[in-house]
N, CA, C and O of each residue as an XYZ file, in Angstrom:
480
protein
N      65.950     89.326    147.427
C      66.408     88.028    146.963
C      67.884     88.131    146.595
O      68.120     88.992    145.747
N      68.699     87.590    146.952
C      70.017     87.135    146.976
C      70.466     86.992    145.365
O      69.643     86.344    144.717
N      71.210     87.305    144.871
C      71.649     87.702    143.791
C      72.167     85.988    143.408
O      72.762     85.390    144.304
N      71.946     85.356    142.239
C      72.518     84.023    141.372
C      74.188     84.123    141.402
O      74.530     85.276    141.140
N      75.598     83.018    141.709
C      76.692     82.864    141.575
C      76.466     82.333    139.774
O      75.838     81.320    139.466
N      77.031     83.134    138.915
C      76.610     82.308    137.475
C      78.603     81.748    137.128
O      79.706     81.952    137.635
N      78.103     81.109    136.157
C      79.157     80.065    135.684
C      80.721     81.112    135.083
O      81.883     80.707    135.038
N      80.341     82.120    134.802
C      81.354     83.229    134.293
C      81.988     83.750    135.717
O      83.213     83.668    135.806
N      81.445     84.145    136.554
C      81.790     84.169    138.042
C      82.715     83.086    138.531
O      83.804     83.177    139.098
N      81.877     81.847    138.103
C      83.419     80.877    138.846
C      84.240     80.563    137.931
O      85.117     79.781    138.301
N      84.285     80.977    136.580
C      85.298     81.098    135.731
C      86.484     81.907    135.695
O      87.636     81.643    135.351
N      85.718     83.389    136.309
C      86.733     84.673    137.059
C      87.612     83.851    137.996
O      88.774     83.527    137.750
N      87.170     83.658    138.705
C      87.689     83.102    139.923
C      89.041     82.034    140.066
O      90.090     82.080    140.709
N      88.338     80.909    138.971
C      89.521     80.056    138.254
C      90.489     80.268    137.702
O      91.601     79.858    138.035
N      90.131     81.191    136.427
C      91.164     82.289    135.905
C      91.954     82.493    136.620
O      93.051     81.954    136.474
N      91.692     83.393    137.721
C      92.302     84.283    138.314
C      93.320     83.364    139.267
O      94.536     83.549    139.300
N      92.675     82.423    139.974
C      93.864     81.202    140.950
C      94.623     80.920    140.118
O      95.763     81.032    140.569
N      94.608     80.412    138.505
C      95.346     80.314    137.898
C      96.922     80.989    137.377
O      98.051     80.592    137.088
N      96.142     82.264    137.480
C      97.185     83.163    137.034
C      98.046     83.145    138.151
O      99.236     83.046    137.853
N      97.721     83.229    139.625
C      98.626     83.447    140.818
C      99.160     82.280    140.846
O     100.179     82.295    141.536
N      98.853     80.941    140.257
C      99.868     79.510    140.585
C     100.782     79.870    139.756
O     101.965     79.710    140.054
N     100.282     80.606    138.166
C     101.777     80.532    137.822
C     102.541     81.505    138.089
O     103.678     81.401    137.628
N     102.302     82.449    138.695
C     102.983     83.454    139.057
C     104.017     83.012    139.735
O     105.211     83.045    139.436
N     103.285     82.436    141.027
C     103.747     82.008    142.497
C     105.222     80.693    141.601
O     106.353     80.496    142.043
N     104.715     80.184    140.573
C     105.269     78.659    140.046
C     106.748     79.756    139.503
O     107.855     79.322    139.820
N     106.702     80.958    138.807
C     107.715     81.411    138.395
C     108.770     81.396    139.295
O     109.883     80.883    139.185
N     108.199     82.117    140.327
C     109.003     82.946    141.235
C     109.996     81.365    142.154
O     111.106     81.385    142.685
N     109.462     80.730    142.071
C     109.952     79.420    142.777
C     111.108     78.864    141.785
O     112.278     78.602    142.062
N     110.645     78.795    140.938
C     111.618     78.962    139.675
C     112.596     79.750    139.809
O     113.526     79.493    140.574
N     112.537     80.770    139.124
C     113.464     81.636    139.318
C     114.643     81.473    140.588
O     115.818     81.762    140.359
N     114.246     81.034    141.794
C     114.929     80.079    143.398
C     115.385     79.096    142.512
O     116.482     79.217    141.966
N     114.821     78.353    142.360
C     116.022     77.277    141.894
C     116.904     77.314    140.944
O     118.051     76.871    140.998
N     116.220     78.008    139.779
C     117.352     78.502    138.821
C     118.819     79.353    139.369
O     119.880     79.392    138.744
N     118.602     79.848    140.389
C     119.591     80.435    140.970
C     120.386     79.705    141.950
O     121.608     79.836    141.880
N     119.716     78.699    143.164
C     120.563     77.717    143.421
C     121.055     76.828    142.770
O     122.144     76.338    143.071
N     120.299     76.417    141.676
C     121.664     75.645    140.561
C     122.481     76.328    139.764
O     123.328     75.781    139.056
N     122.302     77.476    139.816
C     123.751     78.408    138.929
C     124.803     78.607    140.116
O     125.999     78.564    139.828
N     124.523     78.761    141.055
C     125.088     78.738    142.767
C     126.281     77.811    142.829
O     127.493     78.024    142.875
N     125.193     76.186    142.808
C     125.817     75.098    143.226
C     127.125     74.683    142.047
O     128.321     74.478    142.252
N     126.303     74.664    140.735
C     127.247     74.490    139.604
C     128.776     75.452    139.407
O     129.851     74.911    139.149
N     128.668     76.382    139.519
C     129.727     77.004    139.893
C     130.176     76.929    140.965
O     130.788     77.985    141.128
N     130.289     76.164    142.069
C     131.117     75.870    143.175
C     131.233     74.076    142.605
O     131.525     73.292    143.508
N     131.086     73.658    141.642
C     131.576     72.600    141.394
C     130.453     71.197    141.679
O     130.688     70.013    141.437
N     129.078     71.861    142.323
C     128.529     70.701    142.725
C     127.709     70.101    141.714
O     127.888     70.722    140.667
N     126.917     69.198    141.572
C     125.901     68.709    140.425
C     124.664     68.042    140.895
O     123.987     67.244    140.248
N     124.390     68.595    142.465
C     122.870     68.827    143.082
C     122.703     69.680    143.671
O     123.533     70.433    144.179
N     121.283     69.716    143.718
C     120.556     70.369    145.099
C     119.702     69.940    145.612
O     119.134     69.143    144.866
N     119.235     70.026    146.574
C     117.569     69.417    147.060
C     117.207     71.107    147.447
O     117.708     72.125    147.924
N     115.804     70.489    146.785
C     114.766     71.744    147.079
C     113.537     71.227    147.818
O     113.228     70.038    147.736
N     112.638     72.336    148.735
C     111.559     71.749    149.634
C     110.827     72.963    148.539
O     111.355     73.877    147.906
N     109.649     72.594    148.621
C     108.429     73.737    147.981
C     108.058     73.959    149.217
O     107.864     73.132    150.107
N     107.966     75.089    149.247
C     107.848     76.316    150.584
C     105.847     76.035    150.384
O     105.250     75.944    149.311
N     105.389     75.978    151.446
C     103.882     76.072    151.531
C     103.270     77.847    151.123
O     102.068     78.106    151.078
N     103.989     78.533    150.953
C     103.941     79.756    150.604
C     104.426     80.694    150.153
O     105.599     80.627    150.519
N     104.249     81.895    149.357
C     105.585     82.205    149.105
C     105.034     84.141    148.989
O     104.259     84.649    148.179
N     105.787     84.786    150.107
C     105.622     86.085    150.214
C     104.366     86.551    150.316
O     103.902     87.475    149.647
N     103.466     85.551    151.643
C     101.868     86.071    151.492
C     101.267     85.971    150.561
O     100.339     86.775    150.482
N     101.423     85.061    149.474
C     100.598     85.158    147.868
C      99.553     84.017    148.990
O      99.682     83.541    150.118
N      98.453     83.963    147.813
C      97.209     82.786    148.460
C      98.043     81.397    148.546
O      99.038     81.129    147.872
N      97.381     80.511    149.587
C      98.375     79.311    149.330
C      97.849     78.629    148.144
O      96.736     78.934    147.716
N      98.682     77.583    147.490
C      98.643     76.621    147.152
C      98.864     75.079    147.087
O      99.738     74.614    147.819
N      98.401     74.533    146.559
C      98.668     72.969    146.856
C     100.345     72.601    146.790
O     100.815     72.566    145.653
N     101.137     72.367    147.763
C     102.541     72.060    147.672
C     102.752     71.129    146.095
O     103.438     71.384    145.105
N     101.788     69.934    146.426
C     102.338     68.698    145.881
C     101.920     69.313    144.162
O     102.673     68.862    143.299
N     100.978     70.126    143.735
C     100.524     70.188    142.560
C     102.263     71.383    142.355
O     103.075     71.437    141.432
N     102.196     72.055    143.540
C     103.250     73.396    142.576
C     104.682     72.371    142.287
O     105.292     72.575    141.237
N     105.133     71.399    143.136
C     105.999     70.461    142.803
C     106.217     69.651    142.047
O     107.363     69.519    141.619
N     105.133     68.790    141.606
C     105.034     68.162    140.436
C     105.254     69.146    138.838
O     105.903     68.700    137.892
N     104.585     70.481    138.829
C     104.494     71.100    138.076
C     105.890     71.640    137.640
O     106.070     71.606    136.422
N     106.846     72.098    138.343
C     108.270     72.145    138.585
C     108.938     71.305    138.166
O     109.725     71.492    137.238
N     108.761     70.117    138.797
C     109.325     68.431    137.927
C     109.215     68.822    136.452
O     110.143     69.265    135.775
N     107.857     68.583    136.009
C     107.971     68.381    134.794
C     108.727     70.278    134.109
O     108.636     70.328    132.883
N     109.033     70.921    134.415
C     109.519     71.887    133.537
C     110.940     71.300    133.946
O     111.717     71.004    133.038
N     111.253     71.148    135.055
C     112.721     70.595    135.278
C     113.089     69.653    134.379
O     114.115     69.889    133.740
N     112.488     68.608    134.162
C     112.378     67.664    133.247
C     112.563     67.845    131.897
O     113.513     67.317    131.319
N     112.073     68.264    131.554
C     111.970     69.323    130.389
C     113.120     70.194    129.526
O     113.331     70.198    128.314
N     113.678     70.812    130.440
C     114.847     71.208    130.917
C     116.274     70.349    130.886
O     117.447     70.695    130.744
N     115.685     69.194    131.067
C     116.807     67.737    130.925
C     117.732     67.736    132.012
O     118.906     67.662    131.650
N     117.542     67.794    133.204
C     117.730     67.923    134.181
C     116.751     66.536    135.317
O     115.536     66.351    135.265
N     117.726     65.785    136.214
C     117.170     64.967    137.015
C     116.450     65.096    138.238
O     116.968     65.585    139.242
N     115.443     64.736    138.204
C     114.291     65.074    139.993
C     114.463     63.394    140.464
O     114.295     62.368    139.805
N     114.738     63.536    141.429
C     114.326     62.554    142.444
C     113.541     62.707    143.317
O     113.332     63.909    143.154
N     112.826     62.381    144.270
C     112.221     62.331    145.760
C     110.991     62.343    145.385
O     110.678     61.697    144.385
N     110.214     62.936    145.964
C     108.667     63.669    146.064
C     108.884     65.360    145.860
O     109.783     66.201    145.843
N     107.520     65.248    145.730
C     106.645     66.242    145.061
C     107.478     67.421    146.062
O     108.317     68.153    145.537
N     107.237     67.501    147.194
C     107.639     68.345    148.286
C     108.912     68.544    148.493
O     109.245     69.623    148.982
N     109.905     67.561    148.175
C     111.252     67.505    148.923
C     111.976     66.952    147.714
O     112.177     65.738    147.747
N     112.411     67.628    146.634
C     113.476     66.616    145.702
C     114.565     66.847    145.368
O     114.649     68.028    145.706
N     115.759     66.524    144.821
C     116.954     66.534    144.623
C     117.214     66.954    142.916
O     116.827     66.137    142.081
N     117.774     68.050    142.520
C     117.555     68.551    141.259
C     119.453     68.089    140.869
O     120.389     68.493    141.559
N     119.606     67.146    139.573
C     120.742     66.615    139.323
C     120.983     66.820    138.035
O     120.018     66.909    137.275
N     122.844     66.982    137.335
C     122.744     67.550    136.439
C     123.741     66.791    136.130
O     124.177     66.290    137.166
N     124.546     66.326    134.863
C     125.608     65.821    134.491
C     125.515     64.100    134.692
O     124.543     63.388    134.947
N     127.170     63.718    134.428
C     126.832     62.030    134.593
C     126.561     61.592    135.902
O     125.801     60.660    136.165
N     127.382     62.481    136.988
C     127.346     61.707    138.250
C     125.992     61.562    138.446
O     125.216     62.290    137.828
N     125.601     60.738    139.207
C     124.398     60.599    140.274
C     125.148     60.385    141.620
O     126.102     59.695    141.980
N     123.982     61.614    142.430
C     123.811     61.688    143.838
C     122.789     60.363    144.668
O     121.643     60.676    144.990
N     123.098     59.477    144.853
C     122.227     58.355    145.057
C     121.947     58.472    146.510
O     120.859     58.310    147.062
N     123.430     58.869    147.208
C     123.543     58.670    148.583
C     122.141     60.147    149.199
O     121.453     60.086    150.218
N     122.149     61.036    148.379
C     121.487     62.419    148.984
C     120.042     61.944    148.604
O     119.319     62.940    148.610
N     119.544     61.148    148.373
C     118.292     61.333    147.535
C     117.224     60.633    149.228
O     117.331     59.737    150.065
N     116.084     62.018    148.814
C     115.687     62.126    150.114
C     114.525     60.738    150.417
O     113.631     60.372    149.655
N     114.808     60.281    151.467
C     113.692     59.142    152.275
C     112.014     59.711    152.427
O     111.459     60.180    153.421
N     111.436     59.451    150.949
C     109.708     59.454    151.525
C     109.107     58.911    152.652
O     109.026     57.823    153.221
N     108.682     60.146    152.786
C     107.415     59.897    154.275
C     106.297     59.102    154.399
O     105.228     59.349    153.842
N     106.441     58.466    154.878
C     104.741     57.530    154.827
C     104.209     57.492    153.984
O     103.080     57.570    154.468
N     104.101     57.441    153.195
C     103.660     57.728    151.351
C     102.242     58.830    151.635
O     101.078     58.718    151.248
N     102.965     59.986    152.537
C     101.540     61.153    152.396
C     101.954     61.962    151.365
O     101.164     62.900    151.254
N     102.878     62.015    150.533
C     103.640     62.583    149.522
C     103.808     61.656    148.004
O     104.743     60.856    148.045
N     103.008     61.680    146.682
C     103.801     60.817    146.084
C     104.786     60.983    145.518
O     105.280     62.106    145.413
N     105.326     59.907    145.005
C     106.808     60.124    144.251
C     106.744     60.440    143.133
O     105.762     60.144    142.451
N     107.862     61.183    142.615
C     108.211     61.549    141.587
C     108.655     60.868    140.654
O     109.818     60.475    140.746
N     107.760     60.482    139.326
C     107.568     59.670    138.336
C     108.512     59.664    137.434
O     108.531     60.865    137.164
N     109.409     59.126    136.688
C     110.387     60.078    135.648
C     109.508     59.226    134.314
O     109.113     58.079    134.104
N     109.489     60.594    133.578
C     108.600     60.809    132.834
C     109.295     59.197    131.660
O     110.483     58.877    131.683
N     108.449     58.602    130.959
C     108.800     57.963    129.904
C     109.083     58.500    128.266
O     108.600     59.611    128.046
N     109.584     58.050    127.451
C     109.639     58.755    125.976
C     108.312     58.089    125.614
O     107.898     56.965    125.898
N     107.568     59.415    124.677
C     106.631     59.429    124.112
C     106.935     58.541    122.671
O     107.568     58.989    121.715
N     106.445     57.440    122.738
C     106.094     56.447    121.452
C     105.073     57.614    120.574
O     104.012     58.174    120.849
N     106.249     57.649    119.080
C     105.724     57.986    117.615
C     105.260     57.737    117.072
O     105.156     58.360    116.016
């Protein structure tokens, strides 16, 4: 008889995807943190970034969840996202880049929400 999958088993499991999103979420990080120290010191005050569907053979993950998740630390950060989840434009200072800000696709991507202030 075939051995029971019990609830601690798919808890391992969860755990464990977990730990590799944020792993995988650092390391993507760490990329952009470095193209905006890049760009800013050559004078610019964007970038657009794509979330790579993978990153160095790690398991995949959901693009649009590791992007959104990025937003909001970018956000956070006090720093501007435009576009979608997949494809956005990371902005810093007064200017705005209006003209660069990328054209969503068929809405198979959603857009990137800017967060509201939390009522006290």
């Amino acid at each position: 008889m075939a051995e029971r999958f019990t609830a601690d088993q798919a808890l391992d499991i969860s755990l464990s995807r977990h730990a590799s999103f944020e792993k995988t979420m650092a390391i993507i990080r760490n990329s952009i943190d470095n193209q905006i120290k890049d760009a800013a010191m050559v004078g610019k005050q964007s970038i657009t970034v794509i979330i790579p569907r993978n990153i160095f053979g790690r398991d995949s993950f959901d693009p649009i969840e590791m992007g959104r998740a990025l937003a909001e630390q970018l956000f956070a950060d006090k720093f501007d996202v435009s576009g979608t989840y997949t494809r956005f434009i990371i902005s810093w200072g007064r200017k705005r880049i209006d003209t660069l800000r990328p054209k969503p696709k068929q809405q198979q991507q959603p857009i990137i929400k800017v967060p509201t202030p939390r009522k006290k």
